[in-house]
MARTORLO-866736 format. One record per residue: residue in three letters; z, y, x of N, C-alpha, C in turn. Coordinates in steps of 0.001 Angstrom, whole numbers, padded with zeros to 6 digits, always signed. Example, Ala and Ser with C-alpha at 12.3 -4.5 7.8 and 13.67 -1.06 7.14 Angstrom:
<sites>
ALA+007800-005690+013190+007800-004500+012300+007800-003300+013200;SER+007080-002250+012850+007140-001060+013670+007870+000030+012900;
</sites>
This chain:
<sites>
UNK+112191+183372+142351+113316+184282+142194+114447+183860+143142;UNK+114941+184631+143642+116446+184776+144593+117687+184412+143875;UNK+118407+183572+144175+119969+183542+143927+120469+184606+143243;UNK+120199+185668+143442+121287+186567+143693+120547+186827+142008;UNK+119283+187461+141960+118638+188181+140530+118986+186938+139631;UNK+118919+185616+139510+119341+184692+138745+120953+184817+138075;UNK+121705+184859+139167+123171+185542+138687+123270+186639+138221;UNK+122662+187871+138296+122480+188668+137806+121792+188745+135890;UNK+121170+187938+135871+120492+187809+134835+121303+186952+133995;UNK+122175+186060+134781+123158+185104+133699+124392+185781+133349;UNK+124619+186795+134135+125915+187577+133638+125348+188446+132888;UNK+124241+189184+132879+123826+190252+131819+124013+189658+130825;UNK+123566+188156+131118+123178+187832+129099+124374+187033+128974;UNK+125628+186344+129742+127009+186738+129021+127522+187998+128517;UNK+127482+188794+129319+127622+190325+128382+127370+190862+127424;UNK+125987+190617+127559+125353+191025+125866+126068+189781+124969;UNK+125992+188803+125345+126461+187836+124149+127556+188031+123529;UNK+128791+188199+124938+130222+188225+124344+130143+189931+123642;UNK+129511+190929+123902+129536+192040+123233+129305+191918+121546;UNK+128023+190824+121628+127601+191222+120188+128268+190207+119503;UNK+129241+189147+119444+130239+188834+119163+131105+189516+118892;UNK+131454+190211+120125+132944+191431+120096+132904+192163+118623;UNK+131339+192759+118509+131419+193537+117767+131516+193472+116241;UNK+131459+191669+116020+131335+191244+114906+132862+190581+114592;UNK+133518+190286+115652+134846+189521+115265+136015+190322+115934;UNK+135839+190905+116817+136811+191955+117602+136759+193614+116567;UNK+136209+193850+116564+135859+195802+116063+136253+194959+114685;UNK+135208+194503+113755+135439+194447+112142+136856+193809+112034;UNK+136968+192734+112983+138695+191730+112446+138556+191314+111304;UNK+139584+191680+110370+139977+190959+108988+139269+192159+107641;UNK+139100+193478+108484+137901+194108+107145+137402+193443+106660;UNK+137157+193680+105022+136362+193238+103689+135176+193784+104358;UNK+133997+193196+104877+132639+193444+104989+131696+194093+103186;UNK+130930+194971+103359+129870+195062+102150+129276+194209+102076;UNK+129347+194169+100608+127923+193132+099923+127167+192644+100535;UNK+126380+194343+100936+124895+194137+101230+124699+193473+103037;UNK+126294+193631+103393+125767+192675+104600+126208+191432+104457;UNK+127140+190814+103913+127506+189545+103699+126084+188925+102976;UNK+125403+189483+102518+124248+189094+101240+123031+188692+103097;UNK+122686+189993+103998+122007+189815+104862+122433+188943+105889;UNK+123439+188531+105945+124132+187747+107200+123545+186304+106584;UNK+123791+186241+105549+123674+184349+104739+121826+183969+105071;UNK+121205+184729+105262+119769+184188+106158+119281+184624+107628;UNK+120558+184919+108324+120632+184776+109721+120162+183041+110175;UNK+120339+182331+109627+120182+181028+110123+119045+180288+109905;UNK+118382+181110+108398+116819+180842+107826+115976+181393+108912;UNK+116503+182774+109442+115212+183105+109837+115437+182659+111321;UNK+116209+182296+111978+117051+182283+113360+116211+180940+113878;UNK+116430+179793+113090+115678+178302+113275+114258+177902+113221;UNK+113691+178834+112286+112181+178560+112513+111667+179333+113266;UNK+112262+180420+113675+111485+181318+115002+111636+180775+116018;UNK+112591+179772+116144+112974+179017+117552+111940+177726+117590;UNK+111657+177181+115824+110802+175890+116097+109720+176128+116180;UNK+108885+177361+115623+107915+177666+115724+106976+177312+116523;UNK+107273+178207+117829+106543+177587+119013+106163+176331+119307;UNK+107282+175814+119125+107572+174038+119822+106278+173473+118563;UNK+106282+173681+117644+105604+173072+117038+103855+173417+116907;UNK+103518+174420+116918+102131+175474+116961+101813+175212+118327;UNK+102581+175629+119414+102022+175333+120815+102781+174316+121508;UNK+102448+173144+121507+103605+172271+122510+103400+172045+123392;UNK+104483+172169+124427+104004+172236+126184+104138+170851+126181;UNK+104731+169864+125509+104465+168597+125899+102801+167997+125628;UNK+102014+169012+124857+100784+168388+124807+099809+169588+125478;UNK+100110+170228+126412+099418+170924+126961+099013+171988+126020;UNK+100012+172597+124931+099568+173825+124150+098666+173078+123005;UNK+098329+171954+123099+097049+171504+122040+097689+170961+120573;UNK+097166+171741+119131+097382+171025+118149+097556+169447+118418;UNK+099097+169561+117790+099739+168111+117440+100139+167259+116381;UNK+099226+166936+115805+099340+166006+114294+100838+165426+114071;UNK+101400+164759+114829+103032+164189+114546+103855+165345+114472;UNK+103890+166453+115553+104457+167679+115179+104502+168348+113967;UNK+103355+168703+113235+102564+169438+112287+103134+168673+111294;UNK+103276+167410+111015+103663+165942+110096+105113+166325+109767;UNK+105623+166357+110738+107251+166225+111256+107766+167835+110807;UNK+106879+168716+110901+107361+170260+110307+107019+170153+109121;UNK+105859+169742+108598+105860+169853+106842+106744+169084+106165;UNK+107559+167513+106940+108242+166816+105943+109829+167375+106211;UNK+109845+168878+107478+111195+169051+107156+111190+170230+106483;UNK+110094+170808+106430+110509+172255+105333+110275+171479+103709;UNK+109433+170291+103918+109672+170297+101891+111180+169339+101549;UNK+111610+168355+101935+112598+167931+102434+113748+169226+102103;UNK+113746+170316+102949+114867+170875+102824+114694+171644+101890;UNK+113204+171927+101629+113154+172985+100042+113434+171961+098873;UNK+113097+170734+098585+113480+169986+097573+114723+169520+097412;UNK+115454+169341+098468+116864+168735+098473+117949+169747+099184;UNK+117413+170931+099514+118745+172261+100211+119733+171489+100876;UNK+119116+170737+101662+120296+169974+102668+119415+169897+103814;UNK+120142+170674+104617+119881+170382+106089+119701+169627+107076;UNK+120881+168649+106835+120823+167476+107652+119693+166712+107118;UNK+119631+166174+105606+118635+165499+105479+117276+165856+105886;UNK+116840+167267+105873+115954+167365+106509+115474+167492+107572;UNK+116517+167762+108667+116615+167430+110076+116219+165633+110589;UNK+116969+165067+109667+116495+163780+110130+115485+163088+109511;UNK+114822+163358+108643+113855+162712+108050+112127+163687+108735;UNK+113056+165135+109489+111906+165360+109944+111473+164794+111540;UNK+112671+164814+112232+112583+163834+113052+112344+161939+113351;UNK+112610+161749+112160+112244+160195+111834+110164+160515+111991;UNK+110053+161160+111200+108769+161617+111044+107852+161782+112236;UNK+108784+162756+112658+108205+162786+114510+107970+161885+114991;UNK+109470+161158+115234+109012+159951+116219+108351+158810+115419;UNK+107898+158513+114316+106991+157504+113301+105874+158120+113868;UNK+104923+159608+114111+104064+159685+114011+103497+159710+115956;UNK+104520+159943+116635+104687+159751+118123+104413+158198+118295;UNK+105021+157430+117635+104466+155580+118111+103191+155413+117336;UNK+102882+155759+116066+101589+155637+115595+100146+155980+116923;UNK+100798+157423+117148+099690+157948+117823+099447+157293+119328;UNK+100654+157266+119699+100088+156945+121095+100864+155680+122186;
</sites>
């Protein structure tokens, strides 16, 4: 790709970004939002994080796309982790402790 389509592509997606911001903190302001979206907004972040880890974990380009046992390890001890204890951080780091425990085991 060219200079030029690269800049092009990084200002589109400032645009879209600062838009769909705009439209959430600029247009609404200090309006009382409905229920039913304050109710849908509160698992923007449930569903937002595992679609992002997903991949990384099912296909990892650090292992050439190939099932990864420390990965796989490291995702089950942070979803029960955060389903047993509803804390985030703790399960962020105990799933990463996990990772890298099962990263020196393995190799």
């Amino acid at each position: 790709m060219d200079h030029v389509t690269i800049w092009i592509v990084i200002a589109g997606l400032g645009i879209g970004s600062f838009f769909l911001r705009f439209v959430f903190l600029g247009v609404i302001g200090n309006r009382p939002l409905p229920a039913w979206i304050l109710r849908h907004l509160r698992y923007t972040a449930v569903a937002v994080i595992p679609a992002l880890v997903a991949p990384m974990v099912l296909w990892p380009a650090a292992t050439g796309e190939q099932f990864d046992a420390p990965r796989m390890a490291a995702a089950f001890m942070t979803l029960g982790i955060g389903l047993a204890t509803k804390n985030v951080l703790a399960a962020i780091l105990l799933g990463a402790l996990t990772l890298y425990a099962g990263l020196y085991i393995a190799g």
